[in-house]
N, CA and C of each residue as an Amber inpcrd file, in Angstrom:
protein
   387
  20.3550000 -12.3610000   4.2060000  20.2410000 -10.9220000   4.1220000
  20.0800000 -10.4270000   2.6900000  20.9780000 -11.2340000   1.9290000
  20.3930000 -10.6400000   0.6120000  19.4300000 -10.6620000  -0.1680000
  18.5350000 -11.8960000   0.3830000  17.3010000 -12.0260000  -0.4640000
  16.1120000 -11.1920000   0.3140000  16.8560000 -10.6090000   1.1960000
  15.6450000  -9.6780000   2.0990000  15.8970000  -8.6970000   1.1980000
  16.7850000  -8.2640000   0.7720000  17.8540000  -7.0290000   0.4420000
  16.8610000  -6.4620000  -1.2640000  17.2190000  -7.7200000  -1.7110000
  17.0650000  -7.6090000  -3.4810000  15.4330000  -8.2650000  -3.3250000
  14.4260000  -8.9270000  -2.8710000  13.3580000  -9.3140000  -2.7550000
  12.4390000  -7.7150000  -2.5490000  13.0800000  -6.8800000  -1.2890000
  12.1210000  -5.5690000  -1.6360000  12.7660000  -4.4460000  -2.2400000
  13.4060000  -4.3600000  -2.8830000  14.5890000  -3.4150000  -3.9340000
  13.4380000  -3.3730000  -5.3150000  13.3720000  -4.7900000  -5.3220000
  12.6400000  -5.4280000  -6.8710000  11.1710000  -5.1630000  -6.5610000
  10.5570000  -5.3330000  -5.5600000   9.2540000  -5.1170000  -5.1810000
   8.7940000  -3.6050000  -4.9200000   9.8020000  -2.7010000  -4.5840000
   9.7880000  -1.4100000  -5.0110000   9.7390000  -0.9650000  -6.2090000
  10.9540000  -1.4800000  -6.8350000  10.9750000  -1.0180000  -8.2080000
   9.7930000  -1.2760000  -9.2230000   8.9920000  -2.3810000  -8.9400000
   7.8490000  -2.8900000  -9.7140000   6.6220000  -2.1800000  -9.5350000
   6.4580000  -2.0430000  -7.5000000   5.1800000  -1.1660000  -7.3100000
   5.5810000   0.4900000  -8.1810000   6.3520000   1.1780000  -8.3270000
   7.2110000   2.1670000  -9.0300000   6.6050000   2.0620000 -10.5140000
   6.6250000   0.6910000 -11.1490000   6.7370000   0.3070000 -12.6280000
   5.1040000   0.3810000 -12.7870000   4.1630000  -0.4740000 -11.9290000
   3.0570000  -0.5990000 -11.3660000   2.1710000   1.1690000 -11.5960000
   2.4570000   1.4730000 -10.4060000   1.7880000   2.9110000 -10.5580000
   1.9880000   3.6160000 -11.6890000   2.8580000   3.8130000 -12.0030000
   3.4350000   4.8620000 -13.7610000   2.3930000   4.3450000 -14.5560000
   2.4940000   2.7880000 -14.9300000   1.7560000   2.6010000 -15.3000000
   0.0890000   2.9120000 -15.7140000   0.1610000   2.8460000 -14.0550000
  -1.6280000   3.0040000 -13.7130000  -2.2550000   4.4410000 -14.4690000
  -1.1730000   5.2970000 -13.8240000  -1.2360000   6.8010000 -13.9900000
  -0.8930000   7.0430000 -15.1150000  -0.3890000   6.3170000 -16.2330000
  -0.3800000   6.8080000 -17.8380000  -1.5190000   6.0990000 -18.6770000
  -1.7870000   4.8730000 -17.8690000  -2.7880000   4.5250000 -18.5520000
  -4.1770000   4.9670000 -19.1910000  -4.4430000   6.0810000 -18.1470000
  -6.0320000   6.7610000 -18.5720000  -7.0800000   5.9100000 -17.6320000
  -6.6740000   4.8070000 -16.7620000  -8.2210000   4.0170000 -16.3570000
  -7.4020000   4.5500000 -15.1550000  -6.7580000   5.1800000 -14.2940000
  -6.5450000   6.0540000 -12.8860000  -6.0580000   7.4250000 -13.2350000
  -6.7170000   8.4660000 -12.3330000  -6.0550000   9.7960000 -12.2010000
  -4.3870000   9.4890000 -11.8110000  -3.6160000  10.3120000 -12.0190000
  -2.0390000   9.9760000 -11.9070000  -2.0260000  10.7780000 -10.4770000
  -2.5920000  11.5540000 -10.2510000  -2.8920000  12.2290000  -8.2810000
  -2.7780000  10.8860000  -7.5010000  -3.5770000  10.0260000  -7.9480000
  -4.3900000   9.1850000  -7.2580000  -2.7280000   7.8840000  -7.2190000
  -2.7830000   7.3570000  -8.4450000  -1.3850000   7.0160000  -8.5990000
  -0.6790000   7.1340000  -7.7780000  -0.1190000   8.6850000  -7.8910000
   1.0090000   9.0000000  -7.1830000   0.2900000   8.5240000  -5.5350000
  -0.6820000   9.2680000  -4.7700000  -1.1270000   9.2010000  -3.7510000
  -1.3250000   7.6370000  -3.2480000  -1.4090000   6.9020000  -4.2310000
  -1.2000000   5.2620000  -3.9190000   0.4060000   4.6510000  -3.8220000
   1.1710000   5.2240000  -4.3650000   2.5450000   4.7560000  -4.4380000
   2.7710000   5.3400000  -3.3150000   2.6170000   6.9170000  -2.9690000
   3.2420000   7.2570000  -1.3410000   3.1820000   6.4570000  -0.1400000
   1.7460000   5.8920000  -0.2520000   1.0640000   5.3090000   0.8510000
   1.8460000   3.9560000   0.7960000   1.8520000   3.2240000  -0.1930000
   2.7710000   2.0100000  -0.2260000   3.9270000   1.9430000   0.0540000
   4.5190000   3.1120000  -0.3140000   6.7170000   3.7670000   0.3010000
   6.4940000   3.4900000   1.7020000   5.3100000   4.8840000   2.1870000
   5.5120000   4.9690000   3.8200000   5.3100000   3.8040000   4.6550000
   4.3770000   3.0090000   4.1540000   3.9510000   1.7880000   4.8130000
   5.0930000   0.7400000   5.0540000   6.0640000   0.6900000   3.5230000
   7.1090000   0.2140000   3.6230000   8.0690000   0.6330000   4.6330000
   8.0060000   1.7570000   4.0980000   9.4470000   2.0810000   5.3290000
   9.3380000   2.2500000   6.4990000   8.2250000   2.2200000   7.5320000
   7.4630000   1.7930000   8.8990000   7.8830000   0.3350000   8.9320000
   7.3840000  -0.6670000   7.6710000   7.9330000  -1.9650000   8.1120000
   9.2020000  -2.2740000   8.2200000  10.0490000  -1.9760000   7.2850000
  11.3880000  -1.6870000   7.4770000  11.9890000  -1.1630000   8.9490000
  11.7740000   0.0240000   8.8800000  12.2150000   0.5300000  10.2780000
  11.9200000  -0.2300000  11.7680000  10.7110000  -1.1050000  11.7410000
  10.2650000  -1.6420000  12.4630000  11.4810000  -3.0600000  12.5620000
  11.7100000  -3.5550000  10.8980000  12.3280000  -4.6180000  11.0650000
  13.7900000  -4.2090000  12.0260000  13.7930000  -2.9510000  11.8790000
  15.4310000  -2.9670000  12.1530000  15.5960000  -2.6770000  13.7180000
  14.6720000  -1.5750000  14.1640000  14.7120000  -0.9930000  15.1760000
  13.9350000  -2.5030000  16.8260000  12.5850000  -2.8370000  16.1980000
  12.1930000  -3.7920000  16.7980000  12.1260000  -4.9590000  16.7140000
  12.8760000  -5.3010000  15.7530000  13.4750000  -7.0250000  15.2890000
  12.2480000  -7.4780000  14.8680000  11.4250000  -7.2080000  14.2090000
   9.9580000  -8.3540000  13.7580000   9.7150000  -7.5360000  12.3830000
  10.0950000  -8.3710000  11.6440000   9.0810000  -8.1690000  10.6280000
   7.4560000  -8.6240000  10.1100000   6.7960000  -7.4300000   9.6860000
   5.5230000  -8.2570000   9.6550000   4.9760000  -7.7940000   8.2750000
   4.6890000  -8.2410000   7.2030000   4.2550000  -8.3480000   5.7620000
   3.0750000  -8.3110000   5.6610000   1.9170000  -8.6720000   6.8380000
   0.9770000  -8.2050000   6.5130000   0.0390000  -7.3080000   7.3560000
  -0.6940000  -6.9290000   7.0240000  -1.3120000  -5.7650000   7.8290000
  -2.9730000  -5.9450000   7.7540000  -3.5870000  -6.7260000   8.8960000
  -5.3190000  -6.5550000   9.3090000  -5.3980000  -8.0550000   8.3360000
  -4.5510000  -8.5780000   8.2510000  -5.0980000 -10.0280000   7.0160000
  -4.7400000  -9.7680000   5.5770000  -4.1050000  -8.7050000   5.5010000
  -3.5170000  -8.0120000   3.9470000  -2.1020000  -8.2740000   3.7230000
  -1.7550000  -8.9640000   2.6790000  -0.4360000  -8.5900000   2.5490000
   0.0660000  -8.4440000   0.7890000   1.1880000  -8.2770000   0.5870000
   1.1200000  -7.8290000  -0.6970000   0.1360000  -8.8620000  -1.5700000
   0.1530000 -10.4470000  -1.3730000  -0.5920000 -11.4450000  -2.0220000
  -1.9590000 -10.9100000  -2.0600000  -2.6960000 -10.6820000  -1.0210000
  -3.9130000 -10.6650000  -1.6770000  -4.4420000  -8.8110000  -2.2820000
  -3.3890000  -7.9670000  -2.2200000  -3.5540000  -6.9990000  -2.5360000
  -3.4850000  -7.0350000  -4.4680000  -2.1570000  -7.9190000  -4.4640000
  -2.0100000  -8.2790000  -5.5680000  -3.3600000  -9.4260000  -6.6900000
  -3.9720000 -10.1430000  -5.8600000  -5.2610000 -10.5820000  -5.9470000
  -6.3000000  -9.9130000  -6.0770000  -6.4190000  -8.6500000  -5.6530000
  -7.2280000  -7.7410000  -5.3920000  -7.3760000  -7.0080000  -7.0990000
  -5.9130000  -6.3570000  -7.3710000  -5.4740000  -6.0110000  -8.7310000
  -6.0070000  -6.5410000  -9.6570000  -6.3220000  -8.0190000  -9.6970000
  -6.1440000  -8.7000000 -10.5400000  -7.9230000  -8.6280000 -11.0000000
  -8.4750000  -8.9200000  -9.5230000  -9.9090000  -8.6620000  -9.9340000
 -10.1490000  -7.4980000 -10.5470000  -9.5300000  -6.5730000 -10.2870000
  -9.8890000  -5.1100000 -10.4930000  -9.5050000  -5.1520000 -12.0290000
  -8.3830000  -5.8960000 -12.6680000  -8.3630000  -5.5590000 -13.7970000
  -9.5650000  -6.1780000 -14.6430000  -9.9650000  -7.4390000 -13.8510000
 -11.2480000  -8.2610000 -14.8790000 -12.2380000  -7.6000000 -15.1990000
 -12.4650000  -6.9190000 -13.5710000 -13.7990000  -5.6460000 -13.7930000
 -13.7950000  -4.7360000 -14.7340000 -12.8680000  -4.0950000 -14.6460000
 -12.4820000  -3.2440000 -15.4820000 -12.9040000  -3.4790000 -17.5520000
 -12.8740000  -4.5670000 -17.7520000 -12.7080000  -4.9930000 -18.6840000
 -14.8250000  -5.1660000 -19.0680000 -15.1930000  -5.3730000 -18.0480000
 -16.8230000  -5.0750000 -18.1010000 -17.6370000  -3.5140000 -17.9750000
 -16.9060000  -3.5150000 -16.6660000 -17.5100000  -2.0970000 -16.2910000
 -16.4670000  -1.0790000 -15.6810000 -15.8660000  -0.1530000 -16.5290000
 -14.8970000   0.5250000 -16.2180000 -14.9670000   1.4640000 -15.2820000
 -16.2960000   2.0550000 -14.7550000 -17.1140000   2.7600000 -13.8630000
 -17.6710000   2.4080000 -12.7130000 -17.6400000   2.7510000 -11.6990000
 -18.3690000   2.5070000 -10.2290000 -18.9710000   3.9810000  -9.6940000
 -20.3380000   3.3400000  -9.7260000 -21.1170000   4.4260000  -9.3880000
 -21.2240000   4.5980000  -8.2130000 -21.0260000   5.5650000  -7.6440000
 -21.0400000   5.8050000  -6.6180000 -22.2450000   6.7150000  -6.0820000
 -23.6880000   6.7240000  -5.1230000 -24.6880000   7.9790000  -5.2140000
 -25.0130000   8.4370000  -6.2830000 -25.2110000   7.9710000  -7.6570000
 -25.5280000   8.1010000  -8.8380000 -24.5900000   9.2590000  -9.8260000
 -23.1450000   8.8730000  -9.2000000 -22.0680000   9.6370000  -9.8340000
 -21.1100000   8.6590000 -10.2580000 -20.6560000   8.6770000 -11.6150000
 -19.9240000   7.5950000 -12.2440000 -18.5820000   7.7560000 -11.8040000
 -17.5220000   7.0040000 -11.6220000 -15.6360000   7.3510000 -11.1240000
 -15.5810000   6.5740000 -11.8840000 -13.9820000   6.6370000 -12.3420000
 -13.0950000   5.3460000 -12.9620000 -13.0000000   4.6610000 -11.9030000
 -12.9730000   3.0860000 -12.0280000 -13.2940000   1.9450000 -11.2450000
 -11.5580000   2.1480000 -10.1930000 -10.5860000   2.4020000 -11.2170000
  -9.5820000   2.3780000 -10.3490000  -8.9530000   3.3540000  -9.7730000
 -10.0970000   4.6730000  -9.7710000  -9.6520000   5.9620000  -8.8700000
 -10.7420000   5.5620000  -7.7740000 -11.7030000   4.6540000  -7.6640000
 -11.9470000   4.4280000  -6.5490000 -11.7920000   3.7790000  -5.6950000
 -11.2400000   2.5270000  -6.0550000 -10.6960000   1.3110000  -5.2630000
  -8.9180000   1.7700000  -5.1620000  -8.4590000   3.1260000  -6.1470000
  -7.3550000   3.5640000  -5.2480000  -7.2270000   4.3590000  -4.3730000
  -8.2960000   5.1790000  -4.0210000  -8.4360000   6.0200000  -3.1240000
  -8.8420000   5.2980000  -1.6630000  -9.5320000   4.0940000  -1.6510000
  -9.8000000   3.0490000  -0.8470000  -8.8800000   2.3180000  -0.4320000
  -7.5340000   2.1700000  -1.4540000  -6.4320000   1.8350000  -1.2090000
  -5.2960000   2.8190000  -0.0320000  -5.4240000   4.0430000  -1.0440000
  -4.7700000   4.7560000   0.2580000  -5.4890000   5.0690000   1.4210000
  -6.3600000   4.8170000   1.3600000  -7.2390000   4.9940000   3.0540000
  -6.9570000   3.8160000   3.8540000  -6.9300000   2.9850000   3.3060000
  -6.5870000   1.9040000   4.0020000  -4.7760000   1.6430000   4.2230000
  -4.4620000   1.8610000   3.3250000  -2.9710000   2.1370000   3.9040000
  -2.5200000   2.9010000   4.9560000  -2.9390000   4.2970000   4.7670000
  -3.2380000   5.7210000   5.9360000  -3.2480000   4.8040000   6.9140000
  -4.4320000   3.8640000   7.3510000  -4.6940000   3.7000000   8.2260000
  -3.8100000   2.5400000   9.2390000  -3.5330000   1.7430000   8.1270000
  -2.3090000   0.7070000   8.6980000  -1.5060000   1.6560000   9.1820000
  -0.8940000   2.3820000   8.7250000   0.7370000   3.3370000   8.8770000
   0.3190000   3.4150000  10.2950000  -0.9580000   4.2690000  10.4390000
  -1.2950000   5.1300000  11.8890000  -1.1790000   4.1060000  12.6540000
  -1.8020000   3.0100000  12.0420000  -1.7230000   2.3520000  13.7670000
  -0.7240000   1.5120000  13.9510000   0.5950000   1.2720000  12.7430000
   1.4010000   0.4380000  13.0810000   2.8240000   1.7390000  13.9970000
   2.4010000   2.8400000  13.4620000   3.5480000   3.7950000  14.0680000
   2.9430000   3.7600000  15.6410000   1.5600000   3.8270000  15.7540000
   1.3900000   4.0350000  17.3910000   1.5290000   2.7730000  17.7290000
   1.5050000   1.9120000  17.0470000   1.6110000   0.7360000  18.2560000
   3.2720000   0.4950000  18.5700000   3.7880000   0.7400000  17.3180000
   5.7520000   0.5010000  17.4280000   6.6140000   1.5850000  18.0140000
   6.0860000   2.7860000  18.2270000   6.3400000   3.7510000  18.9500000
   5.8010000   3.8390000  20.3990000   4.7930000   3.1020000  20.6120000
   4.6980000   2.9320000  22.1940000   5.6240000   1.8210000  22.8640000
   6.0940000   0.7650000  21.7190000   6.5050000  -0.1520000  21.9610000
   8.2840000  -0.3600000  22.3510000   8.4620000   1.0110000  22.0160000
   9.8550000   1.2830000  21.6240000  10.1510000   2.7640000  22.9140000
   8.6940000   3.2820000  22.8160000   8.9210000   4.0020000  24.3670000
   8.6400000   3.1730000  25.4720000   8.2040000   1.9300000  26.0120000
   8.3010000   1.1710000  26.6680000   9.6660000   0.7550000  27.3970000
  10.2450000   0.0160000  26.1780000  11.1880000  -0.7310000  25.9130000
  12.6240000   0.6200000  26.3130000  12.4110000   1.7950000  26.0440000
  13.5670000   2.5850000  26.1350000  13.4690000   3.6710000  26.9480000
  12.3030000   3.5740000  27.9390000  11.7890000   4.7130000  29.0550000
  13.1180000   4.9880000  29.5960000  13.4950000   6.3520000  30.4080000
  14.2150000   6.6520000  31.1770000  14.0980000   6.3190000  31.8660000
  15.2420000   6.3380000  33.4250000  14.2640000   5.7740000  34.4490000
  14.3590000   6.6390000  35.9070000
């Protein structure tokens, strides 16, 4: 229990350390930042709640889990280091207000479907009768 305990305490506190980061840095809007750290809390605390309420924990989401998100970062910082810009329709963004906005869309979208699937699963499981 405790390395469940202090394993995402520390992994909070870092994605936390992580975003500030991002968002003081100047290569992400701090909106965007912030709007990426929310999406990562809520997602968390769906898995959490899930761990507690429906006994399963699950770390990753569609083939994602923090590893290759964290892989993901990593490319993003190499890019970055070439081409700090992604054009998008012949409009330039910072490379990492767009792959974070892609981030929270894709988070959004885990949340939605892990709440409808664990909330049907839990009205199943606890129907009146």
């Amino acid at each position: 229990m405790i390395g469940f305990y202090v394993d995402h305490v520390v992994d909070a506190l870092g994605t936390l350390a992580l975003m500030a980061g991002l968002a003081l840095s100047g290569y992400m809007n701090p909106w965007i930042a912030v709007g990426l750290l929310v999406s990562y809390f809520l997602l968390s605390i769906e898995v959490y709640l899930a761990t507690y309420t429906i006994g399963t924990f699950h770390l990753s989401f569609w083939k994602f889990s923090p590893t290759e998100l964290r892989i993901l970062l990593m490319a993003g910082n190499a890019a970055l280091y070439f081409r700090p810009e992604a054009g998008i329709l012949g409009t330039g963004y910072r490379l990492f207000d767009v792959g974070g906005v892609v981030g929270i869309a894709g988070m959004s979208l885990m949340l939605v479907s892990a709440v409808a699937r664990h909330t049907l699963h839990l009205y199943r499981v606890e129907r009146l009768p």
